[in-house]
C-alpha positions as CSV (number, residue, x, y, z in Angstrom):
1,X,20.4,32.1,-3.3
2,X,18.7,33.6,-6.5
3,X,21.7,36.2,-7.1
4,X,23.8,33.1,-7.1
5,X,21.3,31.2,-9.5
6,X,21.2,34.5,-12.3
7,X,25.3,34.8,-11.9
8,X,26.5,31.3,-12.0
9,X,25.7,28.5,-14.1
10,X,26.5,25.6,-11.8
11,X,23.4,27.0,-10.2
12,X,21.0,26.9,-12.9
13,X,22.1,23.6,-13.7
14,X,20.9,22.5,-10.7
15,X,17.6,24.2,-10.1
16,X,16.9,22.8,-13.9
17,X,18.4,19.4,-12.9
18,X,16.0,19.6,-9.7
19,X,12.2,20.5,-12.1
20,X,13.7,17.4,-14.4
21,X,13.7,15.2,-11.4
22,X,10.5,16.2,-10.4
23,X,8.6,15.4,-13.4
24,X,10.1,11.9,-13.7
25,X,9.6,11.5,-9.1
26,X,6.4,12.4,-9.5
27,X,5.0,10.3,-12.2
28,X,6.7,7.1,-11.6
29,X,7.2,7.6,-8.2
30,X,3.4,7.3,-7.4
31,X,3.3,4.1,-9.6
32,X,5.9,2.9,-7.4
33,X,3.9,4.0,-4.1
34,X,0.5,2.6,-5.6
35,X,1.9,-0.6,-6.9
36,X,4.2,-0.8,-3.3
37,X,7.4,-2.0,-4.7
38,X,9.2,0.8,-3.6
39,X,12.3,-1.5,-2.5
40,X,12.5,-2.1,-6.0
41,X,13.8,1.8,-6.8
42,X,15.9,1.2,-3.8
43,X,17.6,-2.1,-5.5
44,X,17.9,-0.6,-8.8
45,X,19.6,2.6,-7.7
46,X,22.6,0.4,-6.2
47,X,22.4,-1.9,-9.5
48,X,23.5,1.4,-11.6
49,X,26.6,2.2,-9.3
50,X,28.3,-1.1,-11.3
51,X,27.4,1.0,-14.8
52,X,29.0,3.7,-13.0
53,X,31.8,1.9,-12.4
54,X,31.9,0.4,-15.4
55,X,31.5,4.2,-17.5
56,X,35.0,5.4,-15.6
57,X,36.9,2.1,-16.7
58,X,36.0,2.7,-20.2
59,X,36.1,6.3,-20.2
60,X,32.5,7.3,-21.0
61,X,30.1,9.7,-18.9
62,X,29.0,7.9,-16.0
63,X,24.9,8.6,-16.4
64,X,25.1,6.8,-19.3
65,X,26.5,3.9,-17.8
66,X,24.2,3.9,-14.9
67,X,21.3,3.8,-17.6
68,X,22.4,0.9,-19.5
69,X,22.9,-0.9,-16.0
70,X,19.3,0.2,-14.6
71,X,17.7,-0.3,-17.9
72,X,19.1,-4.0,-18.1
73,X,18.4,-4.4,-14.3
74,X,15.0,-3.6,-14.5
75,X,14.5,-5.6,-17.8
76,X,16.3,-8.8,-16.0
77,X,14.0,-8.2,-12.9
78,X,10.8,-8.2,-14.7
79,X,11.6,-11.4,-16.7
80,X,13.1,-13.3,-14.0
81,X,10.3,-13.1,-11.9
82,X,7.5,-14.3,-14.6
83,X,10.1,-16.7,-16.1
84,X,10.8,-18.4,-12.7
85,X,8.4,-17.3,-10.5
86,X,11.4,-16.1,-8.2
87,X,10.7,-14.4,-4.9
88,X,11.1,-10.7,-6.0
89,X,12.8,-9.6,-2.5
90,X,15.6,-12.2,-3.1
91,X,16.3,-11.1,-6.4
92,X,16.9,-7.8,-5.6
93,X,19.0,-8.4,-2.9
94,X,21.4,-10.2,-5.3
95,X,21.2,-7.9,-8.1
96,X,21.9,-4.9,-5.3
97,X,24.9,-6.4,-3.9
98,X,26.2,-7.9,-7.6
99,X,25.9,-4.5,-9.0
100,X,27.7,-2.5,-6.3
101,X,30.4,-4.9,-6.3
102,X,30.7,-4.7,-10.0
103,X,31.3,-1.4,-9.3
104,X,33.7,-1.3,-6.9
105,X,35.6,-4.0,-9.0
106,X,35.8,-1.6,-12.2
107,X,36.7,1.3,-9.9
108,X,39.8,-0.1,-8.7
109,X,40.5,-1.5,-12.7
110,X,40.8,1.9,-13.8
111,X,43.7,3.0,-14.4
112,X,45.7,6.5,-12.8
113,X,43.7,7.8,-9.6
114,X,40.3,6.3,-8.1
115,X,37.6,8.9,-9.4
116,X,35.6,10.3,-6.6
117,X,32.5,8.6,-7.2
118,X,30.7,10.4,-3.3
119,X,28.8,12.6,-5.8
120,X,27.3,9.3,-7.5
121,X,26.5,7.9,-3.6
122,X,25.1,11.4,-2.0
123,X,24.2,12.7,-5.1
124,X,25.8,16.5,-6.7
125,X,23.9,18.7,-7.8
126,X,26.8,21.4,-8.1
127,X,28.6,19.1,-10.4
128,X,26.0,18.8,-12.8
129,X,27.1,19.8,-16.4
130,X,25.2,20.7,-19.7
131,X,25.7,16.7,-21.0
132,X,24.2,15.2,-17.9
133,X,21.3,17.6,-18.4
134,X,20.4,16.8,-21.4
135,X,20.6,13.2,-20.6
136,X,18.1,13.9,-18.0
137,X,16.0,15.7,-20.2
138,X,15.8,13.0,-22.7
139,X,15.1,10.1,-20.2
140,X,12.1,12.7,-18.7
141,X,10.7,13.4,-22.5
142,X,10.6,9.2,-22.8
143,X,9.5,8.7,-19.4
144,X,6.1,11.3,-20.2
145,X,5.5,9.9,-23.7
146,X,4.7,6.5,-22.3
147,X,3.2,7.2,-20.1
148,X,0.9,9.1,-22.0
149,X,0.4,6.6,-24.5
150,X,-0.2,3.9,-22.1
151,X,-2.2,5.4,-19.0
152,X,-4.6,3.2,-19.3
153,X,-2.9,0.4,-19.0
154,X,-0.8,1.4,-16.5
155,X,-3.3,2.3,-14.0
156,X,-4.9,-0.5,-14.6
157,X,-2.2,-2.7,-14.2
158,X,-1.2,-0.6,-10.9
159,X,-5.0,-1.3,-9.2
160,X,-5.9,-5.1,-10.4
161,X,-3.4,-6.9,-12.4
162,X,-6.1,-9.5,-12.8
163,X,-8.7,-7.7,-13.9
164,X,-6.4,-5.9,-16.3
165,X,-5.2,-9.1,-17.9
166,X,-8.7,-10.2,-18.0
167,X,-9.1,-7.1,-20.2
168,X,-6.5,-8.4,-22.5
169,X,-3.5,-6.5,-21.2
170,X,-0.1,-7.7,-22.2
171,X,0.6,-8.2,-18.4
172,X,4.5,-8.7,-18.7
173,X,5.0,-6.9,-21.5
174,X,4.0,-3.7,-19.2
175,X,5.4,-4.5,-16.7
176,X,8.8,-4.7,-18.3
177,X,8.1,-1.6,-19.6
178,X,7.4,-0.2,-16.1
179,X,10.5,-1.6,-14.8
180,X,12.4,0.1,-17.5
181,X,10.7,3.4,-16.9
182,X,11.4,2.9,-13.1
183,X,15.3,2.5,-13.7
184,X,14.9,5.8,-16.5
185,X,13.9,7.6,-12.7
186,X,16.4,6.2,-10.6
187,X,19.1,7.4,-13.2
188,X,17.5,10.7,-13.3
189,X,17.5,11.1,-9.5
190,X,21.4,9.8,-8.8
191,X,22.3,13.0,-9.5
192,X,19.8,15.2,-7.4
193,X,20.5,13.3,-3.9
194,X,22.8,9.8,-4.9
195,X,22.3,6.0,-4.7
196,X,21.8,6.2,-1.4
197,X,19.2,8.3,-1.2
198,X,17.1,7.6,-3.8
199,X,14.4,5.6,-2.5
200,X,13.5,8.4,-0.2
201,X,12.9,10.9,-2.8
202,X,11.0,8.7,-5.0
203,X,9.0,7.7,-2.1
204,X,7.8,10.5,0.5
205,X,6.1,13.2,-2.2
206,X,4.0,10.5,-4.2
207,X,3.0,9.0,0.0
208,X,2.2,13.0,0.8
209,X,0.4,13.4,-2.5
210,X,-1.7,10.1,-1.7
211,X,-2.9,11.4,1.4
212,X,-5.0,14.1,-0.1
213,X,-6.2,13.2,-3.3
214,X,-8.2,10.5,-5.2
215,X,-7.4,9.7,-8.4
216,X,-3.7,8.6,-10.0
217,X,-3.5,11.8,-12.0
218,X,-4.0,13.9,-9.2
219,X,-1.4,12.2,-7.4
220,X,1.2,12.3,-10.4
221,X,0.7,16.3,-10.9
222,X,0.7,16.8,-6.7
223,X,3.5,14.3,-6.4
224,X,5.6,16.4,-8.8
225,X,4.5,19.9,-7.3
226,X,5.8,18.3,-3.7
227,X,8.7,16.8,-5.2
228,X,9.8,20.7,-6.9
229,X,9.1,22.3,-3.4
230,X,11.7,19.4,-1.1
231,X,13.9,19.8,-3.9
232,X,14.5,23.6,-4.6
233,X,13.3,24.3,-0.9
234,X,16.5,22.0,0.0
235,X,19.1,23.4,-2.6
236,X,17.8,26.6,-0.8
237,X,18.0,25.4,2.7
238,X,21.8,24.0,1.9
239,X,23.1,27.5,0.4
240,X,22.0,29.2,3.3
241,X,23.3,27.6,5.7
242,X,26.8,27.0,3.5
243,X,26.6,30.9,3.5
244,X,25.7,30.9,7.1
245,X,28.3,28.3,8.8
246,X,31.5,28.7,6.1
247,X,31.0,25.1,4.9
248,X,29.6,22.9,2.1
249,X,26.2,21.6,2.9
250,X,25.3,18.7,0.5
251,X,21.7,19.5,-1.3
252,X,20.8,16.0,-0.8
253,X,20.5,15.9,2.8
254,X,18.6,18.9,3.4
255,X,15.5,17.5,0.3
256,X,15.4,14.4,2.0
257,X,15.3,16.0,5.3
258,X,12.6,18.4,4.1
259,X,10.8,15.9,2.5
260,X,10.6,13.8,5.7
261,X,9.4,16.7,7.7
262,X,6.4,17.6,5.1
263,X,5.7,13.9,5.5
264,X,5.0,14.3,9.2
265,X,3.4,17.7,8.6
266,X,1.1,15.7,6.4
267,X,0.5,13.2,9.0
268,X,0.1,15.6,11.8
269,X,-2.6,17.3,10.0
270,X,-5.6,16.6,11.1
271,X,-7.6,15.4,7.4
272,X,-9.3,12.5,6.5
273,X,-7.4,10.7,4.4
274,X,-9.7,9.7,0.9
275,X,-9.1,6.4,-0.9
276,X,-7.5,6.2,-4.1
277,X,-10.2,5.8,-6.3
278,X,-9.4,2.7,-9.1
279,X,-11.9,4.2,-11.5
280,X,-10.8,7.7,-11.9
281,X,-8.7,8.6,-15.0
């Protein structure tokens, strides 16, 4: 695989696309895990395929679509449920079907032939361009600057939102925020394994990571490490056996595939597990 990565581009692209994806999985991902509103990745992921669908009828690149949709989604779901106290699982289950229908309405609105949106679904790492890296790149650079600037009060939010408004913590406010960052990942990871798959990826390094370690930090930084092994050990694992068998093997099976055995490695292995500690930076 690595004399295909130094002689064609499609194959840098995607090993950079992957270490993008990583940085953003393993930092928000573990917020997700922590916090246990990992359906919540799962219903914004299907919200953007309506800002995909909505990118092709006007003729713009699709990512950026899917970010306006996930950003609004996320912003909507955040306010709706402090606004009107509404049970979170039943909003998402409207905004997930509303936004794949929207999608599948502006799909059939465009004019000429339907695009081929399988790549958006199962994710294409092969079809990633220069553009879509860069978009990915800028959504990571935003993604680590909050966080950075607001650790604190994301961590604390993630532990005890009580205690963290009794503290003086703009409760909703960061929460928005979050939601937004959340939808920032989701967009990042369509491309690495699809809407479908999405919720796994953003899920199984971050619960591997908390297994073994007890602070937040340590679980962003080991969350991100796992995350850049399931996903260049599965771009790996699919060339080979493409080379092996004659036949295109989609990346995105093979990381979620590896990334659900590591989990049961992890679970096999016989360690005690240590409790996230709420104090440690």
């Amino acid at each position: 695989m690595w004399d295909a990565v130094l002689n064609y581009e499609f194959m840098r692209f995607s090993i950079y696309a992957a270490i993008l994806a990583s940085v953003a999985c393993g930092i928000i991902g573990s917020l997700i895990v922590v916090r246990k509103i990992v359906f919540i990745s799962g219903g914004i992921s299907h919200i953007a395929y309506g800002g995909i669908g909505l990118a092709y009828f006007l003729g713009i690149n699709p990512l950026i679509g899917a970010t306006v949709f996930s950003v609004f989604a996320g912003f909507l779901i955040s306010w709706i449920r402090f606004a009107f106290r509404e049970r979170m699982d039943t909003l998402i289950g409207i905004l997930w079907a509303s936004g794949m229908s929207i999608g599948i309405l502006f799909i059939n609105l465009t004019e000429g032939s339907a695009p081929n949106l399988m790549s958006y679904l199962f994710g294409s790492l092969i079809g990633i361009s220069f553009v879509d890296l860069q978009i990915i790149l800028s959504l990571d650079i935003i993604i680590i600057a909050v966080i950075v600037m607001f650790y604190r009060q994301f961590h604390l939010i993630s532990f005890d939102e009580e205690y963290a408004k009794s503290l003086g913590i703009r409760i909703q406010l960061f929460n928005a925020l979050f939601m937004i960052l959340v939808a920032f990942t989701v967009v990042v990871l369509i491309q690495i394994v699809g809407i479908i798959l999405v919720i796994a990826l953003i899920t199984v390094p971050p619960a591997i990571a908390g297994r073994f370690v007890q602070s937040l930090k340590q679980m962003m930084i080991s969350a991100t490490m796992i995350s850049l092994l399931v996903t260049i050990g599965g771009i790996w694992i699919a060339y080979e056996l493409g080379v092996a068998t004659g036949k295109q093997i989609p990346p995105s099976a093979t990381i979620i595939l590896l990334s659900a055995f590591l989990y049961v490695l992890s679970s096999v292995i016989k360690i005690k597990r240590p409790k996230l500690n709420t104090e440690t930076a």
